[in-house]
TIVO-2410 file (N, C-alpha, C; in nm, 3 decimals):
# residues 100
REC num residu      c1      c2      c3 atome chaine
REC   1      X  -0.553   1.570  -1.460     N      A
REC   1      X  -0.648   1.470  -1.497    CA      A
REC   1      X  -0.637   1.346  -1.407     C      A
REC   2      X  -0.536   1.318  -1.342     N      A
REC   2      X  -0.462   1.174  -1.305    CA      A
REC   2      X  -0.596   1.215  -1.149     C      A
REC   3      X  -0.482   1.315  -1.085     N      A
REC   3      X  -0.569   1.355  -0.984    CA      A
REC   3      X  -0.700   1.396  -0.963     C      A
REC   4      X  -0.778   1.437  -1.053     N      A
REC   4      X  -0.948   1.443  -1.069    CA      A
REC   4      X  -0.959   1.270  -1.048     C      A
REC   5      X  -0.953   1.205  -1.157     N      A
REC   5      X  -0.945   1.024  -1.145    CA      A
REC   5      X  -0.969   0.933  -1.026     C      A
REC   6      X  -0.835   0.966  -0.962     N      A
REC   6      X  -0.772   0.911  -0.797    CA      A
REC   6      X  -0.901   0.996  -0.749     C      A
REC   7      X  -0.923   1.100  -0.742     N      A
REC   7      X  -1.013   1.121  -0.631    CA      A
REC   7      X  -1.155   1.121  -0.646     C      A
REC   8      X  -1.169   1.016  -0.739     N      A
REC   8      X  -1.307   0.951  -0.777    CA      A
REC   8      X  -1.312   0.822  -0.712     C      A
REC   9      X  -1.179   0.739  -0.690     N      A
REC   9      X  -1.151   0.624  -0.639    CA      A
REC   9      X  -1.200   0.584  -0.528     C      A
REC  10      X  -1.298   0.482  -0.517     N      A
REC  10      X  -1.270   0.449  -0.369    CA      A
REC  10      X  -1.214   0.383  -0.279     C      A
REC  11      X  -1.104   0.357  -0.352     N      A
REC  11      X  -0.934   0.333  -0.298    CA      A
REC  11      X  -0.864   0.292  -0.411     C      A
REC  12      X  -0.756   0.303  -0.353     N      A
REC  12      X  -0.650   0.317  -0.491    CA      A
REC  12      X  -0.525   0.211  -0.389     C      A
REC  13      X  -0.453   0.109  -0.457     N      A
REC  13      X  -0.394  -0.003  -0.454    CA      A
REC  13      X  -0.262   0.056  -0.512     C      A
REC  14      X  -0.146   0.028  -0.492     N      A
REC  14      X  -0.009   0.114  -0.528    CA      A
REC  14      X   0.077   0.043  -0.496     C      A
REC  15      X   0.181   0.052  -0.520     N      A
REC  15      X   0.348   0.057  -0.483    CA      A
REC  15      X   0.353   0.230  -0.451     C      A
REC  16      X   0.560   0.189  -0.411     N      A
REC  16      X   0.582   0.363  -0.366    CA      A
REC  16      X   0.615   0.454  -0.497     C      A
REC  17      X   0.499   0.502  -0.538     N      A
REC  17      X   0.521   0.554  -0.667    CA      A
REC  17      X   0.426   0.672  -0.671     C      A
REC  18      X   0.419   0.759  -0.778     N      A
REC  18      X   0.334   0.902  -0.790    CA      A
REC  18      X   0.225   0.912  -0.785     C      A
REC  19      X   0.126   0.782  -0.858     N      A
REC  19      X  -0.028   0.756  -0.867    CA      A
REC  19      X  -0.060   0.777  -0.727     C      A
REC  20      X   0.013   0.672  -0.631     N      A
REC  20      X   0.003   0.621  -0.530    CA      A
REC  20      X  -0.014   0.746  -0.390     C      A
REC  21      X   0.102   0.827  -0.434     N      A
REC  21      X   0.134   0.993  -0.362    CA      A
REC  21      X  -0.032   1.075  -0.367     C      A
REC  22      X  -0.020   1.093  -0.533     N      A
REC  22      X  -0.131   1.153  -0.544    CA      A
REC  22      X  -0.253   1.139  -0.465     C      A
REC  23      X  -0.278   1.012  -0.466     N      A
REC  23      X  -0.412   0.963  -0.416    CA      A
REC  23      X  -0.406   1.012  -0.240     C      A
REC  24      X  -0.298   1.013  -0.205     N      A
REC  24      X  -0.284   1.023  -0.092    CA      A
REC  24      X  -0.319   1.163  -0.032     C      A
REC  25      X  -0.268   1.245  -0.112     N      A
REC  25      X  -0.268   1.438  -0.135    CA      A
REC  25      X  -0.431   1.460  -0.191     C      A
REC  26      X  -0.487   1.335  -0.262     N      A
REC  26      X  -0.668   1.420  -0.291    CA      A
REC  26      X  -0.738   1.333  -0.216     C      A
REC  27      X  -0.678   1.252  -0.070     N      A
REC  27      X  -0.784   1.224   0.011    CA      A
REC  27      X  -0.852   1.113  -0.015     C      A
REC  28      X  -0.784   1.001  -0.095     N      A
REC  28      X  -0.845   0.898  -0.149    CA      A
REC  28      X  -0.789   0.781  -0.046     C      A
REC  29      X  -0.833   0.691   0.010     N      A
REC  29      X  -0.804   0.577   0.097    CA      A
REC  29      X  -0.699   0.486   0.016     C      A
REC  30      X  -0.588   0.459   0.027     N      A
REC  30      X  -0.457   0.374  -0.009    CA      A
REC  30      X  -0.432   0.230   0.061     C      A
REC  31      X  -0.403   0.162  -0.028     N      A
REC  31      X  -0.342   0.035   0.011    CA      A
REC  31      X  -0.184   0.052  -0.044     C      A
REC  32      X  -0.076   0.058   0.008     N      A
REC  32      X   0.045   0.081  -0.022    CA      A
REC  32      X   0.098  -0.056   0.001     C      A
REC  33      X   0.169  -0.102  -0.113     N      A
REC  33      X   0.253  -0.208  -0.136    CA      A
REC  33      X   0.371  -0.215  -0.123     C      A
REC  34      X   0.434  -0.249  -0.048     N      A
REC  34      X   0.603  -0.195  -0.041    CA      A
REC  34      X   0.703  -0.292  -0.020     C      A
REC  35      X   0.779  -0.311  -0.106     N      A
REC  35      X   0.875  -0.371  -0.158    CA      A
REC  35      X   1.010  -0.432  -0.077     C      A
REC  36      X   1.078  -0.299  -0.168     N      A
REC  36      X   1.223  -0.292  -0.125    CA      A
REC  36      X   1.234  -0.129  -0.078     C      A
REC  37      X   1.107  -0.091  -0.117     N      A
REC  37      X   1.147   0.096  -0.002    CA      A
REC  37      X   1.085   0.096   0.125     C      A
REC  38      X   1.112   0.159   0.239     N      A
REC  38      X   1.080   0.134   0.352    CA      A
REC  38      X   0.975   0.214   0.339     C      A
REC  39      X   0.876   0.175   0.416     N      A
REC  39      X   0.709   0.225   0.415    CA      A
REC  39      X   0.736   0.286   0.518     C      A
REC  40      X   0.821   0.348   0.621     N      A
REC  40      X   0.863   0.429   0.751    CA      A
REC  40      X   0.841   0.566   0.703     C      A
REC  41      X   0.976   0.544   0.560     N      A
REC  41      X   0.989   0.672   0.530    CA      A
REC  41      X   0.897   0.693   0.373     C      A
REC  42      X   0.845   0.635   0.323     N      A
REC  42      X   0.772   0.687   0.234    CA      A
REC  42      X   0.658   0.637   0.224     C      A
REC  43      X   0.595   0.594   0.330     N      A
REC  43      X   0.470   0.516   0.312    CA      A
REC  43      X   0.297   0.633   0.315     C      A
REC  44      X   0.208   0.537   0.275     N      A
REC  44      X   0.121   0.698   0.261    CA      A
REC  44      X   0.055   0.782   0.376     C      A
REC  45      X   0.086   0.770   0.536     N      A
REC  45      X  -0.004   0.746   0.618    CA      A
REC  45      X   0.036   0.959   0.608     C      A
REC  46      X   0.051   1.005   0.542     N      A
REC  46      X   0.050   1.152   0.605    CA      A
REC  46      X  -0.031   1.183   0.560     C      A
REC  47      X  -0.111   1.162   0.444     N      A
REC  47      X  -0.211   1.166   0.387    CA      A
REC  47      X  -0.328   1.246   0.482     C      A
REC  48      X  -0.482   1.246   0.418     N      A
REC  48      X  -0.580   1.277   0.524    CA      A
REC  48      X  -0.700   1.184   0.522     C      A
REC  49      X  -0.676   1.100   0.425     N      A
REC  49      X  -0.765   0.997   0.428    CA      A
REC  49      X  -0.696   0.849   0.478     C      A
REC  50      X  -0.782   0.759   0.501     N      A
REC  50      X  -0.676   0.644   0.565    CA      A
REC  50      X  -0.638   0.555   0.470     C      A
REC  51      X  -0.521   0.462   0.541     N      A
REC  51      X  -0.430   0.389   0.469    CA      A
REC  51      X  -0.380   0.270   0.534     C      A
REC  52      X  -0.333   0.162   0.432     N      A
REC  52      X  -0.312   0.041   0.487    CA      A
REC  52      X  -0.179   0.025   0.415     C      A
REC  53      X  -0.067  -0.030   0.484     N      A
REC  53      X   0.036  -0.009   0.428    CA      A
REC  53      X   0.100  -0.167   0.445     C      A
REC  54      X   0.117  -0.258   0.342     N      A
REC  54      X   0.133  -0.409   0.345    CA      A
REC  54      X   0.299  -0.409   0.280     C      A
REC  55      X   0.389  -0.433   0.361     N      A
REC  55      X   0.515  -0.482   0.356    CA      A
REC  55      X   0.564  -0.608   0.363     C      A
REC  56      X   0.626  -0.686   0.243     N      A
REC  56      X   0.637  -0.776   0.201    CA      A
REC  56      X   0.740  -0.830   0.321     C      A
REC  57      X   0.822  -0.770   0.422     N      A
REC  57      X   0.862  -0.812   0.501    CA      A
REC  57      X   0.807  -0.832   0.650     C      A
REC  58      X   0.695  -0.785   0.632     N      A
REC  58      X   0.589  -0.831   0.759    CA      A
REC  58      X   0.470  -0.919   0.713     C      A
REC  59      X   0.432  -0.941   0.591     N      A
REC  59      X   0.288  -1.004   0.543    CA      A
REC  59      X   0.357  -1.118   0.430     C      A
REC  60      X   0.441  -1.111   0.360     N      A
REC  60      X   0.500  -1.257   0.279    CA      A
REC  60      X   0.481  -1.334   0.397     C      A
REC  61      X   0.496  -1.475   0.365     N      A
REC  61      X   0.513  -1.592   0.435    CA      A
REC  61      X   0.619  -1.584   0.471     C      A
REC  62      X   0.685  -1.615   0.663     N      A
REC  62      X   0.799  -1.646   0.713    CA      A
REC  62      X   0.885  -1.737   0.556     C      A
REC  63      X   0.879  -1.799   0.501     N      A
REC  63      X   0.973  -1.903   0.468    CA      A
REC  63      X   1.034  -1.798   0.326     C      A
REC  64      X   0.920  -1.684   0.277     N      A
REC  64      X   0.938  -1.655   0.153    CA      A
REC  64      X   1.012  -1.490   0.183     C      A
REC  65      X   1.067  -1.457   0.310     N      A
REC  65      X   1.147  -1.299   0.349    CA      A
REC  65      X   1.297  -1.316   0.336     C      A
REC  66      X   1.300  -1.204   0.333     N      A
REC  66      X   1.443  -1.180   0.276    CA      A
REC  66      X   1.449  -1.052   0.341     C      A
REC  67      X   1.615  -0.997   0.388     N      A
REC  67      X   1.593  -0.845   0.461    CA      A
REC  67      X   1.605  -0.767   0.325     C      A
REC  68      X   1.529  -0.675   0.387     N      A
REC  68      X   1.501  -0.572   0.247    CA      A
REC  68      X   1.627  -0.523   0.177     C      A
REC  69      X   1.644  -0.507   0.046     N      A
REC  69      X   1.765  -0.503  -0.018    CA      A
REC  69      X   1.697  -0.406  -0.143     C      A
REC  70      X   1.782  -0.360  -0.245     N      A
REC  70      X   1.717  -0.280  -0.351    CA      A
REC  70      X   1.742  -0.353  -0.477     C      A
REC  71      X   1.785  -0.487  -0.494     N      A
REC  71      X   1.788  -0.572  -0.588    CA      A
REC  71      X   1.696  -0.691  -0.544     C      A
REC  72      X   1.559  -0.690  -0.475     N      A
REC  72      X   1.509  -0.767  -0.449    CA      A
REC  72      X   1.361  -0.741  -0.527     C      A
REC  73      X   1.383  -0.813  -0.660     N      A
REC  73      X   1.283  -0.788  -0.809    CA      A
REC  73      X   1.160  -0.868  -0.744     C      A
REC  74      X   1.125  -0.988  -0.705     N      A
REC  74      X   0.991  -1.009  -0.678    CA      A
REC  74      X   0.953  -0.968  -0.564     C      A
REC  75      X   0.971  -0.838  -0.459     N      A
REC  75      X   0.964  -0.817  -0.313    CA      A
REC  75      X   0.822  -0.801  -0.326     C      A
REC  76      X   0.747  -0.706  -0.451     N      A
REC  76      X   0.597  -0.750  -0.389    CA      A
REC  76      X   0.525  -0.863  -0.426     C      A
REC  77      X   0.541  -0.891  -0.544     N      A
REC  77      X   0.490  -1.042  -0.581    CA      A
REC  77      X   0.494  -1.138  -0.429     C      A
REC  78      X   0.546  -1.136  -0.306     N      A
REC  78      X   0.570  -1.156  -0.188    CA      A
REC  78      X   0.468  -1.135  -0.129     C      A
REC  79      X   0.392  -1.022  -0.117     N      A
REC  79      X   0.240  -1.006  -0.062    CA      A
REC  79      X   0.145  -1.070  -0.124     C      A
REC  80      X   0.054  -1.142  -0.017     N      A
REC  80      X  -0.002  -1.232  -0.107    CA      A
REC  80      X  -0.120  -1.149  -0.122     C      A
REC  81      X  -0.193  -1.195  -0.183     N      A
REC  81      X  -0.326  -1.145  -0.293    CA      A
REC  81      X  -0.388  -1.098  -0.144     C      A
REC  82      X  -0.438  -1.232  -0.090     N      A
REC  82      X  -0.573  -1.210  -0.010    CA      A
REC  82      X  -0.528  -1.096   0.130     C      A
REC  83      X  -0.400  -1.090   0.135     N      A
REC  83      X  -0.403  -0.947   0.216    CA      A
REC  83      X  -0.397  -0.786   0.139     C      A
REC  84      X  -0.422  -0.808   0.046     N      A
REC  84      X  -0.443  -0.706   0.017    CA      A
REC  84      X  -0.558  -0.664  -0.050     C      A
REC  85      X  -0.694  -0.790  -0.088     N      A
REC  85      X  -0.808  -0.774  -0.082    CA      A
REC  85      X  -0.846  -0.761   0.030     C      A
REC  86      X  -0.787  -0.839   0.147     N      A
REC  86      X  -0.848  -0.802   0.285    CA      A
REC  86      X  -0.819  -0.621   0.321     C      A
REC  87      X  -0.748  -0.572   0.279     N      A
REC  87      X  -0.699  -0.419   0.318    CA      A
REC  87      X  -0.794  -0.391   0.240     C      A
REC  88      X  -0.812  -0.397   0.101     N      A
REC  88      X  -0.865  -0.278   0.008    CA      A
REC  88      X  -1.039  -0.328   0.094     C      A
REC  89      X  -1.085  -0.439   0.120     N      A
REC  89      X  -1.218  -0.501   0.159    CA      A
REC  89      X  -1.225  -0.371   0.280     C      A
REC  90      X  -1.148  -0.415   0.402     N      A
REC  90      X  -1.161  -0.315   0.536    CA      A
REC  90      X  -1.176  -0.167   0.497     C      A
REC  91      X  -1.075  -0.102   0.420     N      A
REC  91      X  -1.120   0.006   0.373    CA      A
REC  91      X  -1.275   0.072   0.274     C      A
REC  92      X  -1.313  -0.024   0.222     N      A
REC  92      X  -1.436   0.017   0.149    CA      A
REC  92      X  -1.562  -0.001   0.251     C      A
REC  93      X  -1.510  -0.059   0.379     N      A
REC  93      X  -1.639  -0.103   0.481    CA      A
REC  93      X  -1.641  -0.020   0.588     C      A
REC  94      X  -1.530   0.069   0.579     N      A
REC  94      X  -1.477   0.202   0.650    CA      A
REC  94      X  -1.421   0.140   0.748     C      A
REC  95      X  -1.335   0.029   0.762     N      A
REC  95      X  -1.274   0.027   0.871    CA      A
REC  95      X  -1.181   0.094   0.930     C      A
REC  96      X  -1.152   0.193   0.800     N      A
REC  96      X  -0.983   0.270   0.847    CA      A
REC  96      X  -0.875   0.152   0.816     C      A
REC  97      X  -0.756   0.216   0.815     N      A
REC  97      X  -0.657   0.162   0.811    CA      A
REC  97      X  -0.583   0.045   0.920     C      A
REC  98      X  -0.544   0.010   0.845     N      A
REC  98      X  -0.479  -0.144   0.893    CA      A
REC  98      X  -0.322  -0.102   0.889     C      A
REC  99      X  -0.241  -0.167   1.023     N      A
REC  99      X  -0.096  -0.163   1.044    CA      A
REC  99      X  -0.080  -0.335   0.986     C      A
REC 100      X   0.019  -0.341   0.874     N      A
REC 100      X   0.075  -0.496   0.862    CA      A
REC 100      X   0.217  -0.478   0.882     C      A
***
């Protein structure tokens, strides 16, 4: 059911989590949020539809980074809003995916 859903989406907004996978496996365009897991190794780009993958250690504000750690509780609260309306925006206008 999850996956019928997602692939009604015309993009789907995530952390590194299963919704997020899914969408990726039925071809749905992703904005991946990533934290404290490295978007290298689990980020959505294997997918077949495109993806924008916003890491709180390349898109937070210089003053607000920290090196990635796995006790780092606000790492996405760190991405700010308007880059990731700007991703989910580029993707619905078909720009394809965005490197942040």
């Amino acid at each position: 059911m999850l996956a019928a859903t997602l692939a009604q989406c015309a993009v789907v907004v995530g952390g590194d989590s299963g919704p997020t996978h899914l969408a990726v496996a039925v071809g749905t365009p992703v904005v991946g949020l990533y934290g404290v897991t490295d978007s290298a190794r689990t980020g959505p780009r294997w997918g077949p539809a495109p993806a924008t993958v916003l890491d709180f250690n390349e898109v937070a504000p210089p003053h607000t980074r920290r090196p990635r750690h796995n006790t780092v509780p606000d790492a996405l609260a760190r991405i700010p809003t308007r880059a990731t309306a700007d991703a989910v925006l580029a993707l619905l206008r078909g720009g394809g995916a965005l490197q942040e």
